[in-house]
C-alpha positions in Angstrom: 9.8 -7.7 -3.6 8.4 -4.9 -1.3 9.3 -4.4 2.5 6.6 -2.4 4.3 8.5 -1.4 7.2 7.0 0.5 10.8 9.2 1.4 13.6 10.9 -1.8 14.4 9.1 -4.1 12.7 8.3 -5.9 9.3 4.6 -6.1 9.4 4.0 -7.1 5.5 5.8 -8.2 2.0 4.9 -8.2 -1.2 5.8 -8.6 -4.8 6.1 -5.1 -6.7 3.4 -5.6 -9.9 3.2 -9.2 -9.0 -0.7 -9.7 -9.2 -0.3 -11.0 -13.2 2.7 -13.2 -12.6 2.1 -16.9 -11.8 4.4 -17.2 -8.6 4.4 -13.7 -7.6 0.4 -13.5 -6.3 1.4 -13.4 -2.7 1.3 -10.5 0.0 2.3 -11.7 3.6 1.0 -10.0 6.5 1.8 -10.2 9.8 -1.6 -10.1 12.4 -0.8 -7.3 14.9 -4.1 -6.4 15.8 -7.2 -5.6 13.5 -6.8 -2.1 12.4 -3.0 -2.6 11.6 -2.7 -5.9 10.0 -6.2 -4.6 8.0 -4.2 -1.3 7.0 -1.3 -3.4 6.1 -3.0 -5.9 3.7 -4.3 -3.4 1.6 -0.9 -1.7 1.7 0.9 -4.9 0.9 -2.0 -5.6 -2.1 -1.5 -2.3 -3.4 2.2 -3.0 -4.1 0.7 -6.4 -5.6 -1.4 -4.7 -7.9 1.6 -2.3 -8.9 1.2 1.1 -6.8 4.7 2.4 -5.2 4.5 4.8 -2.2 3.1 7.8 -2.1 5.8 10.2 -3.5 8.1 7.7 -4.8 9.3 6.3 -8.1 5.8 6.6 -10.5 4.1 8.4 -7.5 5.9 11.5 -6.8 2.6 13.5 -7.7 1.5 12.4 -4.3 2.5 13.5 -0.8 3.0 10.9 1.6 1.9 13.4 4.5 -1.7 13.0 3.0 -1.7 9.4 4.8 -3.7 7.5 2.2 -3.0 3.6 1.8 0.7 3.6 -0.1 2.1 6.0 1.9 5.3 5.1 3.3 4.5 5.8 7.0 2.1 3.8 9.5 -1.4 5.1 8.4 -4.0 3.5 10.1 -4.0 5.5 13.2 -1.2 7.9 14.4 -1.8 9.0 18.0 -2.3 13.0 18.8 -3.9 13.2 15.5 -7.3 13.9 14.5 -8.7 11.0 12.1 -8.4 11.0 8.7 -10.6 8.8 6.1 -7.4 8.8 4.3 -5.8 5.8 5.9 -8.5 3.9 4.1 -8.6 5.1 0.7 -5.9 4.6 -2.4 -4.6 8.2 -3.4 -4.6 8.8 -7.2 -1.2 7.7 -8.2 -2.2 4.2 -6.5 -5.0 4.4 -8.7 -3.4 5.5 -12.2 -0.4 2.4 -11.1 -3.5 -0.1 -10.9 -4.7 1.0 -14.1 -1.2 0.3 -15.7 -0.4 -2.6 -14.1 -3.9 -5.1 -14.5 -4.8 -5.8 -18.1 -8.1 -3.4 -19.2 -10.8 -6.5 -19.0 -10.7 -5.7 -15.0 -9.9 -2.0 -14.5 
């Protein structure tokens, strides 16, 4: 299982790579508001569909400071900061882990 963790909170879980496994299809998110429980579903999916975070494990070719889905730190808006289109997109080691985890029919 995954843990997405922020601040103080567990906002979503997940199954690592779990999409293909009967029993393992399940992300759980917690509703905190639009943006943030919309940012964490597709964080919590992307561990479904077999990304890591940004700059860990299969994804150290990606810097987590880029803010893009997987990145390990809240993404959908940090205050003081100018917006980034970022938070809303899947960096390419996300991308390459989908690819490798869902059979080729749907990639």
């Amino acid at each position: 299982m995954r843990y997405y963790l922020a601040v103080s909170t567990n906002p979503g879980i997940s199954y690592a790579k779990g999409v293909c496994d009967e029993g393992r299809r399940v992300s759980v998110v917690e509703a905190f508001g639009i943006f943030t429980t919309v940012s964490t579903a597709a964080h919590e999916l992307g561990h479904n569909l077999g990304a890591d975070h940004d700059e860990e494990d299969d994804a150290k070719a990606c810097d987590p400071n880029d803010l893009f889905i997987m990145s390990p730190n809240e993404t959908a808006f940090v205050r003081g900061k100018p917006y980034s289109r970022n938070p809303w997109m899947f960096s390419n080691c996300s991308v390459e882990a989908f690819k490798t985890t869902l059979p080729n029919k749907y990639v």
